[in-house]
Structure formats: C-alpha cells, structure tokens
The first five atom37 places (N, CA, C, CB, O) and aatype in JSON, in Angstrom:
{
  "aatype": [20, 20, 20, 20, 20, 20, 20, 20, 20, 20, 20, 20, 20, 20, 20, 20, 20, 20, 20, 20, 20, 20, 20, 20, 20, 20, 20, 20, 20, 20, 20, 20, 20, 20, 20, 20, 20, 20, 20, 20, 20, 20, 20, 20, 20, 20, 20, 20, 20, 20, 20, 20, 20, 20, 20, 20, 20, 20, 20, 20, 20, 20, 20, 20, 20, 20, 20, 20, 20, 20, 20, 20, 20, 20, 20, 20, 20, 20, 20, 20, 20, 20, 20, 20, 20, 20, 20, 20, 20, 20, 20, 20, 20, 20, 20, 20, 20, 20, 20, 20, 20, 20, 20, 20, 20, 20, 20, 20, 20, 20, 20, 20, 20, 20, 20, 20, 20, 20, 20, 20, 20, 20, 20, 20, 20, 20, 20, 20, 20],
  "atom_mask": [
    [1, 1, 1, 1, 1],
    [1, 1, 1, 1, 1],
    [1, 1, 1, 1, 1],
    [1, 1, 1, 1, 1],
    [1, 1, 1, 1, 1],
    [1, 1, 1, 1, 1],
    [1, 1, 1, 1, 1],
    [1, 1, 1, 1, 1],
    [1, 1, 1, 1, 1],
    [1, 1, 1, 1, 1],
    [1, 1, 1, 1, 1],
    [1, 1, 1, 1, 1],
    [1, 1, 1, 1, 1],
    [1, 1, 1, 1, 1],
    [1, 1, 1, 1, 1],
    [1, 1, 1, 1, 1],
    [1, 1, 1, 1, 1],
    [1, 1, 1, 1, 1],
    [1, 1, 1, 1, 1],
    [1, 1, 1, 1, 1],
    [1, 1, 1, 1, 1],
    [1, 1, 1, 1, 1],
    [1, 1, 1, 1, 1],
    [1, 1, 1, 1, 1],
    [1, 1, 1, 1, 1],
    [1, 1, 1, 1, 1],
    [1, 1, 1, 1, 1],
    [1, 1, 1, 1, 1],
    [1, 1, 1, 1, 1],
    [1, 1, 1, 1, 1],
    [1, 1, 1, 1, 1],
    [1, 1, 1, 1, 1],
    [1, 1, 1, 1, 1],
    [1, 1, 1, 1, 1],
    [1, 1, 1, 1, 1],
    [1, 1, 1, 1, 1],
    [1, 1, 1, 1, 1],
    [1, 1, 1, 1, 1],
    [1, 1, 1, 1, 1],
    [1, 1, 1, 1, 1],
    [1, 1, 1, 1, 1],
    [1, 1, 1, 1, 1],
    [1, 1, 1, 1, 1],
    [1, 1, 1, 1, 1],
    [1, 1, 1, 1, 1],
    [1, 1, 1, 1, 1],
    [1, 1, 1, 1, 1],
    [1, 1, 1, 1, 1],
    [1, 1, 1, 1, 1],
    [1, 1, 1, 1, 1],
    [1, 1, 1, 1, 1],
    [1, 1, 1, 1, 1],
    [1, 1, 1, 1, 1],
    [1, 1, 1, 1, 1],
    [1, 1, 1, 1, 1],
    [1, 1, 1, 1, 1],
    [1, 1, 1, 1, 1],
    [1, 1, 1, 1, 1],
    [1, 1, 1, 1, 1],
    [1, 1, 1, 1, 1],
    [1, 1, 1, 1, 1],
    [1, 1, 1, 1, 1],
    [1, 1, 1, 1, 1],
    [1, 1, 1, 1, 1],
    [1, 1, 1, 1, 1],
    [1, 1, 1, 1, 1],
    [1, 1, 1, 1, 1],
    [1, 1, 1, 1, 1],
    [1, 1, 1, 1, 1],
    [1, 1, 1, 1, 1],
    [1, 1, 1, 1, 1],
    [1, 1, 1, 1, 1],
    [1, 1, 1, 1, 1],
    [1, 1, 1, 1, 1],
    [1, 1, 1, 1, 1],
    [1, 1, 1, 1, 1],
    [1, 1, 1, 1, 1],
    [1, 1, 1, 1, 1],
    [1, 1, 1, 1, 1],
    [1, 1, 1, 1, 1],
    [1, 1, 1, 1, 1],
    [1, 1, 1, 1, 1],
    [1, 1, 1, 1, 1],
    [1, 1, 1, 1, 1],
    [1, 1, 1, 1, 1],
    [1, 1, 1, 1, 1],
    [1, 1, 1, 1, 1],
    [1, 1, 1, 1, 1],
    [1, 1, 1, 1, 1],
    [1, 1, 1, 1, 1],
    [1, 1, 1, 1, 1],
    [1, 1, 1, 1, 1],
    [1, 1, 1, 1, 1],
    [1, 1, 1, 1, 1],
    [1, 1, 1, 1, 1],
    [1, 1, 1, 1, 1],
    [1, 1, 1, 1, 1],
    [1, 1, 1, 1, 1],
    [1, 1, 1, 1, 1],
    [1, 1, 1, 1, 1],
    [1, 1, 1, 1, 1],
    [1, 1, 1, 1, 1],
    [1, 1, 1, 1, 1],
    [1, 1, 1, 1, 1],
    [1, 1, 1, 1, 1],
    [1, 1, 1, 1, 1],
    [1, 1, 1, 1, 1],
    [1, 1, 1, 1, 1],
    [1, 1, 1, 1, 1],
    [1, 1, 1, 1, 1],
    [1, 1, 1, 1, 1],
    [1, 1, 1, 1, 1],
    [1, 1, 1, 1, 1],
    [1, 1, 1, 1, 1],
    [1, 1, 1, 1, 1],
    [1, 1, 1, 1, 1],
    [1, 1, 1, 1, 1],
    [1, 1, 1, 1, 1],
    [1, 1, 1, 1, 1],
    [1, 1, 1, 1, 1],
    [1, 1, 1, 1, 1],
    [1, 1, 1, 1, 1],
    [1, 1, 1, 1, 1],
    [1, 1, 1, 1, 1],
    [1, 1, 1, 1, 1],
    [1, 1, 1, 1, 1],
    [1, 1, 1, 1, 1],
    [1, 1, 1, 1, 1],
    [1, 1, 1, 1, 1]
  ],
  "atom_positions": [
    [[0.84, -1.17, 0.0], [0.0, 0.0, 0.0], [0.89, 1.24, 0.0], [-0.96, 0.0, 1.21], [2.01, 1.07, 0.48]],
    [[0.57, 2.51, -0.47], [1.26, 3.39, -0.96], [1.07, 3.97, 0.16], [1.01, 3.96, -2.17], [0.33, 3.51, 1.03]],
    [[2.17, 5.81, 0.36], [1.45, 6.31, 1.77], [0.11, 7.26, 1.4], [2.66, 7.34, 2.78], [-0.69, 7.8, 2.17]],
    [[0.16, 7.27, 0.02], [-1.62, 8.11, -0.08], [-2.18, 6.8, -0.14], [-2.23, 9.32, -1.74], [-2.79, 7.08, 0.9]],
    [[-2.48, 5.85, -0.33], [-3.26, 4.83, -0.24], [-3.74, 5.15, 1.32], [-2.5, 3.4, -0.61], [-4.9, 5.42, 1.65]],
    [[-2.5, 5.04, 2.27], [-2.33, 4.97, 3.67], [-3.61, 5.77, 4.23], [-0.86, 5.59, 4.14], [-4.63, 5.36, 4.77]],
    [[-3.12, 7.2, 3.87], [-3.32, 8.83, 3.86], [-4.66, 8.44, 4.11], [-2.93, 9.93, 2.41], [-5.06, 8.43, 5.27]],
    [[-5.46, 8.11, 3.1], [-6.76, 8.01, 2.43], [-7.91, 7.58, 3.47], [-6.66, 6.94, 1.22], [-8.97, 8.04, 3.88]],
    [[-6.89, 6.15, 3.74], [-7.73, 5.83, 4.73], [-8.27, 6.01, 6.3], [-7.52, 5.1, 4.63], [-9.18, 5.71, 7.07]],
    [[-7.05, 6.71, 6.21], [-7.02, 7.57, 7.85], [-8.0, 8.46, 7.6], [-5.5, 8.51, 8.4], [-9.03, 8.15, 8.18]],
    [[-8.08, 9.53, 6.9], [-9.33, 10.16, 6.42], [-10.41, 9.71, 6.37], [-9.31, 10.51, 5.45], [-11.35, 10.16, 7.02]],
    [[-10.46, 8.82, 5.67], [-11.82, 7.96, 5.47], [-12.38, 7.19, 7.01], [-11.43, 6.59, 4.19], [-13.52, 6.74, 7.11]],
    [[-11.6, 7.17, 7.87], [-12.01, 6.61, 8.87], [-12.19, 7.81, 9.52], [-11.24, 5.58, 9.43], [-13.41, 7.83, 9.72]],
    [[-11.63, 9.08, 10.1], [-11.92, 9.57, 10.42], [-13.13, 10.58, 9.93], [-11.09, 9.62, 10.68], [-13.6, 11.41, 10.7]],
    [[-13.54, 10.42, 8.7], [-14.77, 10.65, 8.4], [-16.15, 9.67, 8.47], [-14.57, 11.03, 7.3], [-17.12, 9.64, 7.71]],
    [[-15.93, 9.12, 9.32], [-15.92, 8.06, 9.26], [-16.36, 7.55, 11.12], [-14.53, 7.74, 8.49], [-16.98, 6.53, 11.44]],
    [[-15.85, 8.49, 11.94], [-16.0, 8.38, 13.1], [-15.16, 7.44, 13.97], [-17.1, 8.18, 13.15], [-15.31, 7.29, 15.19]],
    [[-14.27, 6.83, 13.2], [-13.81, 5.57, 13.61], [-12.52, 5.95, 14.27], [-13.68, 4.51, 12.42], [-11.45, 5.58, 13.79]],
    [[-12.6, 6.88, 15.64], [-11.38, 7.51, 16.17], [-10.6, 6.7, 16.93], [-11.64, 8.59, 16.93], [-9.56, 7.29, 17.22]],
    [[-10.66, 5.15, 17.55], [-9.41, 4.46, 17.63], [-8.55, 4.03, 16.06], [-9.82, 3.11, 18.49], [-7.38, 4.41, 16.02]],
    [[-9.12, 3.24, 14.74], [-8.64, 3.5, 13.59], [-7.57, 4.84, 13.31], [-9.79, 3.56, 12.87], [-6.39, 4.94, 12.99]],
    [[-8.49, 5.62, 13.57], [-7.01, 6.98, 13.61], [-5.99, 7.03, 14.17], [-7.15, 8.18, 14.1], [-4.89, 6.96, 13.62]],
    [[-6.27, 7.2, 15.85], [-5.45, 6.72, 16.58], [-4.36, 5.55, 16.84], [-5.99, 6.74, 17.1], [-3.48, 5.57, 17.7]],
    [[-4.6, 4.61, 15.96], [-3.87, 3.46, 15.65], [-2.88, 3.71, 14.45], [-4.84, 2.33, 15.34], [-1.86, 3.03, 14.44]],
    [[-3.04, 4.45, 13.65], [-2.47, 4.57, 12.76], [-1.27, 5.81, 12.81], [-3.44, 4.6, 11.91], [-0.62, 6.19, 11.83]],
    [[-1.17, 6.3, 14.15], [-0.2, 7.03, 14.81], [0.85, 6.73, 15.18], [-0.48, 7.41, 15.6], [0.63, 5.9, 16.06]],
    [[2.59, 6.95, 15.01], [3.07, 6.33, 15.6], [3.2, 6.84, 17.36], [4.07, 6.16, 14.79], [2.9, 8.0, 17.65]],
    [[3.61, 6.0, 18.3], [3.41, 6.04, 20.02], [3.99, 8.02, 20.28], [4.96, 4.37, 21.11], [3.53, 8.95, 20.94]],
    [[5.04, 7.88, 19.45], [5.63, 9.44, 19.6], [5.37, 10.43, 18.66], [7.04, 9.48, 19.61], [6.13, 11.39, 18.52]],
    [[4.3, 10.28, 17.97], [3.8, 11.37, 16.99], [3.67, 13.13, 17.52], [2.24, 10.8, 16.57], [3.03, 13.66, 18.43]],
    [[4.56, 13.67, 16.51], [4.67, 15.36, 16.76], [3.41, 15.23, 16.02], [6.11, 16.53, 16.06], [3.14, 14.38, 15.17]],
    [[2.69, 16.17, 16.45], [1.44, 16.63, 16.09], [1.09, 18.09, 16.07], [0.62, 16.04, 16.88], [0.57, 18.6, 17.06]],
    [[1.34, 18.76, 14.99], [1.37, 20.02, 15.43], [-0.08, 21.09, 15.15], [2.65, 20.52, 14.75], [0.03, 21.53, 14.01]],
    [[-1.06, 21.51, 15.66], [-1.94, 22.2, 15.16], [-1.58, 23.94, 15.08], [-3.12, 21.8, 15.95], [-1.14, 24.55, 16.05]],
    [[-1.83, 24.5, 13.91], [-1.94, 26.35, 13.48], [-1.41, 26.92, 15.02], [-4.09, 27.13, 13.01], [-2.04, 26.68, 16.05]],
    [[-0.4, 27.54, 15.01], [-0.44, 28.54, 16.21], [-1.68, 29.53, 15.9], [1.09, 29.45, 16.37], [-2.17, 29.6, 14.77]],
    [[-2.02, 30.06, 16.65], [-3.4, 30.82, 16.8], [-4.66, 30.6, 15.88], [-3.12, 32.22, 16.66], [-5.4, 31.38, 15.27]],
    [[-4.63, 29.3, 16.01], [-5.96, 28.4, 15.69], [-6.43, 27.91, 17.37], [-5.48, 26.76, 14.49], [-5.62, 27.7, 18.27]],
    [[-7.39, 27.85, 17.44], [-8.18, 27.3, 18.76], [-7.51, 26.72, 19.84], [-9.08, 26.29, 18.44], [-7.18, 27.1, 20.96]],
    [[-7.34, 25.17, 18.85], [-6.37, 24.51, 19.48], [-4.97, 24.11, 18.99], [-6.92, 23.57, 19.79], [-4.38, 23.04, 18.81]],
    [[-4.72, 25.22, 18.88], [-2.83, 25.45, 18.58], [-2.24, 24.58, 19.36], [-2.03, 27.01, 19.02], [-2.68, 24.17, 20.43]],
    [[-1.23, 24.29, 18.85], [0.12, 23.73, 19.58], [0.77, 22.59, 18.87], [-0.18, 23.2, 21.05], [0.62, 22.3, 17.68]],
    [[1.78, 21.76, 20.09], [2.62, 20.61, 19.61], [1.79, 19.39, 20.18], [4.27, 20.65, 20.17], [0.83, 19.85, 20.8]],
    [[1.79, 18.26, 20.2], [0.9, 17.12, 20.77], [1.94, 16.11, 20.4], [-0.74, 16.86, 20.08], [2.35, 15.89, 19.26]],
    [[2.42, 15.39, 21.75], [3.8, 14.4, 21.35], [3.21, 12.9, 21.64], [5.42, 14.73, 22.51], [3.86, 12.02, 22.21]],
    [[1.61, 12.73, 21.05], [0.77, 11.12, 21.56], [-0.51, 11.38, 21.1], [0.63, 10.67, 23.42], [-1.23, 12.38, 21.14]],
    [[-0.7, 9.92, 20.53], [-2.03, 10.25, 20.62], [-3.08, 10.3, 21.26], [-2.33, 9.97, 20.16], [-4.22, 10.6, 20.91]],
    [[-2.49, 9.87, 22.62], [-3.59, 10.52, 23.56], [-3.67, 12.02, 24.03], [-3.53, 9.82, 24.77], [-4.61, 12.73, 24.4]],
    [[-2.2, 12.22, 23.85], [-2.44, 13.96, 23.68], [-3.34, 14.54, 22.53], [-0.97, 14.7, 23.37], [-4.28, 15.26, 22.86]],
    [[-3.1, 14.22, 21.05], [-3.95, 14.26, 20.22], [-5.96, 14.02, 20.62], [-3.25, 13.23, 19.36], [-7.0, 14.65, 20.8]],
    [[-5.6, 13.18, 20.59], [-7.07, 12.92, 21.52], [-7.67, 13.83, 22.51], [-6.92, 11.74, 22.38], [-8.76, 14.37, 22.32]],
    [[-7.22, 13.95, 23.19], [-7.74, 14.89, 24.22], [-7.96, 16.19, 23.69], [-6.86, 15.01, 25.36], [-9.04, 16.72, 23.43]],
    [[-6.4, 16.82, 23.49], [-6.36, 18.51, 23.06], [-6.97, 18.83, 21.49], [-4.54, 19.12, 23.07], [-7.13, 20.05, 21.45]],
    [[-7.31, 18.31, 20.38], [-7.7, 18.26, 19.29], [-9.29, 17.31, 18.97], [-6.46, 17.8, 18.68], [-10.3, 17.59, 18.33]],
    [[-9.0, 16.48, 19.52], [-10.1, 15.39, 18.49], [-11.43, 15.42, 19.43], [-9.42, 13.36, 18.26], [-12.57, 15.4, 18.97]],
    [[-11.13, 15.46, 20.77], [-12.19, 15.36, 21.84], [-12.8, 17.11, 21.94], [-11.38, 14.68, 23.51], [-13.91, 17.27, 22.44]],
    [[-12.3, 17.9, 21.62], [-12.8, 18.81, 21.66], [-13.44, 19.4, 20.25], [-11.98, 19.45, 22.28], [-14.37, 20.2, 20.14]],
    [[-12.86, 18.92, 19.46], [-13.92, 19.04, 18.19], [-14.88, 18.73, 18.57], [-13.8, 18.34, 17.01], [-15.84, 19.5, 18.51]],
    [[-14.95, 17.82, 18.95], [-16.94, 17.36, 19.8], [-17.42, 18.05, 20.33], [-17.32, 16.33, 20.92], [-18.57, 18.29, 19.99]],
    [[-16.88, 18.76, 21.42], [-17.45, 20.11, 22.31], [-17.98, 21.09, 20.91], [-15.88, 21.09, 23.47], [-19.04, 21.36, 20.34]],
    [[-16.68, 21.36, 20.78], [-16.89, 23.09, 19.72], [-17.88, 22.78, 18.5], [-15.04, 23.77, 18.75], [-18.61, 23.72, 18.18]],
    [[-17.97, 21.98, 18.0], [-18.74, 21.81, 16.61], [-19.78, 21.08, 16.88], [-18.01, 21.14, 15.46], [-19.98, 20.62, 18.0]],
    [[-20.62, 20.89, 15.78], [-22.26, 20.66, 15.41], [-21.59, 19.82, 14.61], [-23.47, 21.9, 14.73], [-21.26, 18.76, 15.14]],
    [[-21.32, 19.97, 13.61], [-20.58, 19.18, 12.47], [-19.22, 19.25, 12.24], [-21.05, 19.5, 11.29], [-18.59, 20.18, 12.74]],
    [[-18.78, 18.59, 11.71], [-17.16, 19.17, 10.96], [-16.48, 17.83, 10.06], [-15.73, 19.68, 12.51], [-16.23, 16.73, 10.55]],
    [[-16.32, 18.14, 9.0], [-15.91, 17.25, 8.62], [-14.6, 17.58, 7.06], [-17.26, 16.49, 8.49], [-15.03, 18.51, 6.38]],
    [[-13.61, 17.15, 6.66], [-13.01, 17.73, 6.06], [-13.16, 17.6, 4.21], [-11.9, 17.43, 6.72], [-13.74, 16.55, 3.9]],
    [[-12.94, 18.05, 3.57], [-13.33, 17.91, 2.28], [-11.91, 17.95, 1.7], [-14.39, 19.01, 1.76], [-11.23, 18.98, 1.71]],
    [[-11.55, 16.97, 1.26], [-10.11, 16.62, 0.78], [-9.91, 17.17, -1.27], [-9.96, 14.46, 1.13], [-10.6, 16.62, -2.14]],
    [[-9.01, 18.13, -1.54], [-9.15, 18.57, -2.36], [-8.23, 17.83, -3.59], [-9.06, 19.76, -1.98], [-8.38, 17.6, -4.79]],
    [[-7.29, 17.61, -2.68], [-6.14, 16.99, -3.8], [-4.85, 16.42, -2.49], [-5.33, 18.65, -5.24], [-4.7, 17.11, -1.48]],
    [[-4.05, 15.14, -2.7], [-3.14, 14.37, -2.17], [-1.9, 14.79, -3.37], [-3.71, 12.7, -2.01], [-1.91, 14.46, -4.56]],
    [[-1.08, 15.45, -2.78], [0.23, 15.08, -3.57], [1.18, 14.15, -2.27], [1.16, 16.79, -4.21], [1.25, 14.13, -1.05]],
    [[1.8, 13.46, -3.43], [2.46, 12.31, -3.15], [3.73, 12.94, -2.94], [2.4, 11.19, -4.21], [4.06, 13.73, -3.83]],
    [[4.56, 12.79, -1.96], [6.11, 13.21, -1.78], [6.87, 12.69, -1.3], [6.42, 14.08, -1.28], [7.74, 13.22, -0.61]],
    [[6.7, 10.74, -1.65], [7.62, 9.49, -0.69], [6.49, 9.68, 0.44], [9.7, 9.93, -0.03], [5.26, 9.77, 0.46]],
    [[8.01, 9.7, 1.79], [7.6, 9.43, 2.71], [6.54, 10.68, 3.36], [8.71, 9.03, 3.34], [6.25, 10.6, 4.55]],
    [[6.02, 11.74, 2.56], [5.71, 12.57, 3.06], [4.3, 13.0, 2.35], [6.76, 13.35, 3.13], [4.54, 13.64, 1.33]],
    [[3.16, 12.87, 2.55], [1.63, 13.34, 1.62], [1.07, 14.52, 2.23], [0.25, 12.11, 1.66], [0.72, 14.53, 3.41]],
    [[0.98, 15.55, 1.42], [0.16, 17.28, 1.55], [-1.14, 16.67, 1.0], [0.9, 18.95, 0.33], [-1.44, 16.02, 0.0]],
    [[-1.86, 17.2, 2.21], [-3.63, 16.98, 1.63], [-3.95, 18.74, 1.84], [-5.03, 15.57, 3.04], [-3.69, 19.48, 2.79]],
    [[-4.57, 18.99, 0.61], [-5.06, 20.33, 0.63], [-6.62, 19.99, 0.12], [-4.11, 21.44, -0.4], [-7.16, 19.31, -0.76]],
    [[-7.06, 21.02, 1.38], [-8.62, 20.78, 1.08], [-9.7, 21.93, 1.97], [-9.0, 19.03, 1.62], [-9.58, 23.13, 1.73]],
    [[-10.64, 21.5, 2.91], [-11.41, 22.21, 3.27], [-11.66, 22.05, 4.67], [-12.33, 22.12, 2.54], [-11.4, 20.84, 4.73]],
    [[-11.92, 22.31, 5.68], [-12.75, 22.25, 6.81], [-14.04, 22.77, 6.4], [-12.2, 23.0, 7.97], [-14.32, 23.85, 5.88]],
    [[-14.81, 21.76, 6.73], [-16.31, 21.95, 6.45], [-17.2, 21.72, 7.86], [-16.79, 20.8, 5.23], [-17.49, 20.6, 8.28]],
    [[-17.69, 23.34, 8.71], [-17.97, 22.62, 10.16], [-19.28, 23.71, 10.38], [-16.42, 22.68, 11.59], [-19.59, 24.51, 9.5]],
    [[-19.79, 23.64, 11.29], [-20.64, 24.51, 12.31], [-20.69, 24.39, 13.56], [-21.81, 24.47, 12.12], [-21.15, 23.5, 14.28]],
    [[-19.98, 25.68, 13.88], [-19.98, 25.98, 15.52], [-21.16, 25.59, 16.82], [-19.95, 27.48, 15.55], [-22.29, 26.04, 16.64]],
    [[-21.0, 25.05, 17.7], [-22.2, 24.95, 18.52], [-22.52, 26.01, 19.07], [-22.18, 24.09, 19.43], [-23.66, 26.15, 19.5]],
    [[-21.74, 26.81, 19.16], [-21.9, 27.89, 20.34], [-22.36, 29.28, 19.28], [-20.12, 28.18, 21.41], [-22.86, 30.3, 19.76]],
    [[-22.14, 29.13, 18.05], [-22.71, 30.6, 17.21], [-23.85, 29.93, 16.33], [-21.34, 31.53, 16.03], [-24.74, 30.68, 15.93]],
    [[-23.89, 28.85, 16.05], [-24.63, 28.19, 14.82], [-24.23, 28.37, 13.6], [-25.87, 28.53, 14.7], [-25.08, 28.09, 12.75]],
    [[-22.87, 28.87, 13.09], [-22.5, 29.78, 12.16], [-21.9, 28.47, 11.43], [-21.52, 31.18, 12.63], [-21.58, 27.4, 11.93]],
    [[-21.86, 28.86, 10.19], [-20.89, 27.53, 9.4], [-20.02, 28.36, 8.47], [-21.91, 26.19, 8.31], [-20.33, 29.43, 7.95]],
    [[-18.61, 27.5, 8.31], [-17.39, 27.67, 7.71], [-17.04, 26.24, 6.67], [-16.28, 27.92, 8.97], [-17.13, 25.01, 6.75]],
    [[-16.66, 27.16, 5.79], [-15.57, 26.51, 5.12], [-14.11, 27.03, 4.77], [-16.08, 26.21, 4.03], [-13.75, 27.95, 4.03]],
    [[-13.57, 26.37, 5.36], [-12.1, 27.04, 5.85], [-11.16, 26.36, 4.99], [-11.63, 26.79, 7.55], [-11.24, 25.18, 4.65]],
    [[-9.99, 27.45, 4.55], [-8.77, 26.51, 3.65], [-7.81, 25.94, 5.0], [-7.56, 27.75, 2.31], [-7.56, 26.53, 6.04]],
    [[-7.43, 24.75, 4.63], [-6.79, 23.44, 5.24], [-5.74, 23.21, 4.08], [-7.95, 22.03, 5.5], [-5.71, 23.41, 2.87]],
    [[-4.41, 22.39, 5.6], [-3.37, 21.85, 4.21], [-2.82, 21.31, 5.63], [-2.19, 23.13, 2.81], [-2.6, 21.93, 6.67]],
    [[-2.65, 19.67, 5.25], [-1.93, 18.85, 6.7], [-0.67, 18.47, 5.63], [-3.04, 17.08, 7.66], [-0.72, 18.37, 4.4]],
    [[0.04, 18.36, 6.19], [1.64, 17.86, 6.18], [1.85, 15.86, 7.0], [2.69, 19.42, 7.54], [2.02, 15.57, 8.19]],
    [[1.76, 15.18, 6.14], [1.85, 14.0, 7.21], [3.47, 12.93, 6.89], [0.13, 12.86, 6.93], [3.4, 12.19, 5.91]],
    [[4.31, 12.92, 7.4], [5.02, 12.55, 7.59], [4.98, 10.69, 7.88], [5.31, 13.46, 8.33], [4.51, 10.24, 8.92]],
    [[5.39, 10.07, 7.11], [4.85, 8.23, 7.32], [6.24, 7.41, 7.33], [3.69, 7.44, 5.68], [7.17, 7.48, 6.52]],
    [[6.16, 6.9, 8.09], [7.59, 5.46, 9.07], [7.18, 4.5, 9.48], [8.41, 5.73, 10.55], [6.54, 4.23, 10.5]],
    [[7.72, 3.7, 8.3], [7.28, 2.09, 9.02], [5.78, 2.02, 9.27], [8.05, 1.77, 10.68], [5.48, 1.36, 10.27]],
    [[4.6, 2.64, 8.48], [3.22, 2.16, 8.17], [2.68, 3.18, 9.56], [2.94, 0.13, 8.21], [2.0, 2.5, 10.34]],
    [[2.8, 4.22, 9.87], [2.69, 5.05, 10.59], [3.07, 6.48, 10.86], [2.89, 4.58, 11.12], [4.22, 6.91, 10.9]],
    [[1.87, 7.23, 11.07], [2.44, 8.77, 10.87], [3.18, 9.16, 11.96], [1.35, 9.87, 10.7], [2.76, 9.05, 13.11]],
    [[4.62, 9.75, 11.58], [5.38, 9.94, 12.9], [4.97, 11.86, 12.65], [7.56, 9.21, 12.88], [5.12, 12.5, 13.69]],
    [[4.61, 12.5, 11.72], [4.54, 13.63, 12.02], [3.27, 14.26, 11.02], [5.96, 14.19, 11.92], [2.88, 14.13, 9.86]],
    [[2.86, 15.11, 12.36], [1.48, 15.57, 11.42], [1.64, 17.22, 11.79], [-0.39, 14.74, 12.06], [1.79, 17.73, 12.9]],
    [[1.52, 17.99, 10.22], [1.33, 19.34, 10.48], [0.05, 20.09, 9.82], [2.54, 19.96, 10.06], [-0.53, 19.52, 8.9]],
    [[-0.34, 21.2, 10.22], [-1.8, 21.62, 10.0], [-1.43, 22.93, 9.64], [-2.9, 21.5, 11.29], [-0.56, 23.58, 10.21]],
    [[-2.19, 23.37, 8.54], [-2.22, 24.84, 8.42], [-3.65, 25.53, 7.96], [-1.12, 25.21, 7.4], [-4.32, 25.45, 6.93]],
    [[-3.76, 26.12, 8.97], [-5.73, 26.4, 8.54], [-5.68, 27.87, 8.89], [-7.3, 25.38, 9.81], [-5.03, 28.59, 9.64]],
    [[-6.89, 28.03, 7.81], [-7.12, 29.92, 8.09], [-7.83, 30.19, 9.25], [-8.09, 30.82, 6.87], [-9.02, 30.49, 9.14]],
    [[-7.29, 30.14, 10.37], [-7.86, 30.16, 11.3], [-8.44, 31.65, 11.91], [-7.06, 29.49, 11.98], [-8.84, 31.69, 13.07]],
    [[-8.44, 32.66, 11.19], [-9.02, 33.82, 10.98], [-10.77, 33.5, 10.46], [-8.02, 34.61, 9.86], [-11.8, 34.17, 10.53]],
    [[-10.5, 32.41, 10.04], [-12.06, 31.83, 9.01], [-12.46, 31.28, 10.15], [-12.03, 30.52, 7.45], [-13.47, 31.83, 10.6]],
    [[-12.0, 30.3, 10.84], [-12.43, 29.37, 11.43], [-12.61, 29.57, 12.74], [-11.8, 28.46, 11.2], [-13.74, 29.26, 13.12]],
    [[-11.68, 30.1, 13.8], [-12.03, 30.47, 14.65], [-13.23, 31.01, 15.1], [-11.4, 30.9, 14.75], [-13.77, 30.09, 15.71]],
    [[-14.27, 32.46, 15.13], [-15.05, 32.79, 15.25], [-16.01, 31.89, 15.45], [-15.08, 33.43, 14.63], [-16.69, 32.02, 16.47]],
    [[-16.32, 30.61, 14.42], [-17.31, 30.33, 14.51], [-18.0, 29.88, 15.72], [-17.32, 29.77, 13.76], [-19.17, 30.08, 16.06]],
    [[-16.76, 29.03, 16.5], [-16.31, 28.61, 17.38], [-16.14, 29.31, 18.43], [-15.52, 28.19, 17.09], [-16.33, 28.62, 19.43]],
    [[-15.83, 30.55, 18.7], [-16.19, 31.38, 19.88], [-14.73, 31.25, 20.54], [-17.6, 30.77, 20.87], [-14.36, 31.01, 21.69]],
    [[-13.96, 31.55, 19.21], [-12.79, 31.69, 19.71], [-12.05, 32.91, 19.34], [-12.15, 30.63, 19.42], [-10.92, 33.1, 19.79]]
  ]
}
C-alpha cells in the first residue's frame, strides 16, 4: 500500500468516526502540530495527547465538521492533503468553510509527524474563539 493509499484511509475513517482507527495509525511518539493561533494550537507528542487537546474537543466546539479533501500530492515518505474544513460551531450556529493543508510525515506504516495549516481567521469565530 502506498502512503496516499495509507493517507486516504485515515481520512476515510476519520470521516468516518472511527477515532481508535485513527489513533492506531499514529506512531506512540507522533509530533502533532496544530496552526499557532488556531483554537487549538500547539505541539501534541501522543495520541492521547492528540485525543484529548484536538479530536475530543472538536466534539465540544462543533455541530458538524468534517473535512473535504481537495487533492493528495504524493512526496515518498511525506503526503500534503489540501482541502477544506467543512464545520458549524455549537456555540454561534454559524458555518465555515475554511482553507486546510496537513503535512503527514509516514515510518514504518505510521504517521510519525502531522502538520496543520488552517485559516484560522475563518475558522475560529465560529467557534467562539
């Protein structure tokens, strides 16, 4: 399997709801980095850090959210997904579609590094941030 093959399906599961699948497909020491001054900015060195500071709180903040994948370029060990955040805030009722672009880094059938870049000028607000 290729690492966009890989890519694909992590997506697909996480659209998917299937958040141990995601989580499994992490490696134990995954840098995880979300937008500095996005919501939930920062570094995340697990995926239970991931979990908690990112994925569990999407549940709080949103009504919906789900990502709309625009295009996978292939770069070896390394796949850019550029695409969309597609969500609505719980707390405004407001909906976004926000530009997105993750960086995923893949070792030995596992993402050792994930980076995020979102217009978080778009996205924030909705969110009550």
């Amino acid at each position: 399997m290729s690492n966009v093959e890989f890519v694909k399906g992590v997506y697909a599961a996480f659209g998917a709801g299937d958040v141990p699948k995601v989580l499994g497909s992490m490696h134990p020491q995954i840098q995880w980095t979300e937008t500095a001054g996005y919501k939930y900015g920062g570094v995340y060195r697990s995926p239970q850090a991931v979990l908690e500071n990112v994925f569990a709180k999407i549940q709080v903040d949103f009504e919906s959210f789900s990502i709309d994948i625009g295009r996978m370029l292939d770069a070896g060990n390394v796949v850019v997904m550029q695409g969309h955040y597609v969500a609505k805030g719980k707390a405004t009722g407001k909906s976004v579609r926000a530009a997105v672009a993750h960086v995923l880094e893949i070792s030995d059938g596992k993402i050792v590094r994930f980076d995020q870049y979102v217009d978080s000028a778009t996205i924030n607000p909705i969110i009550g941030a």
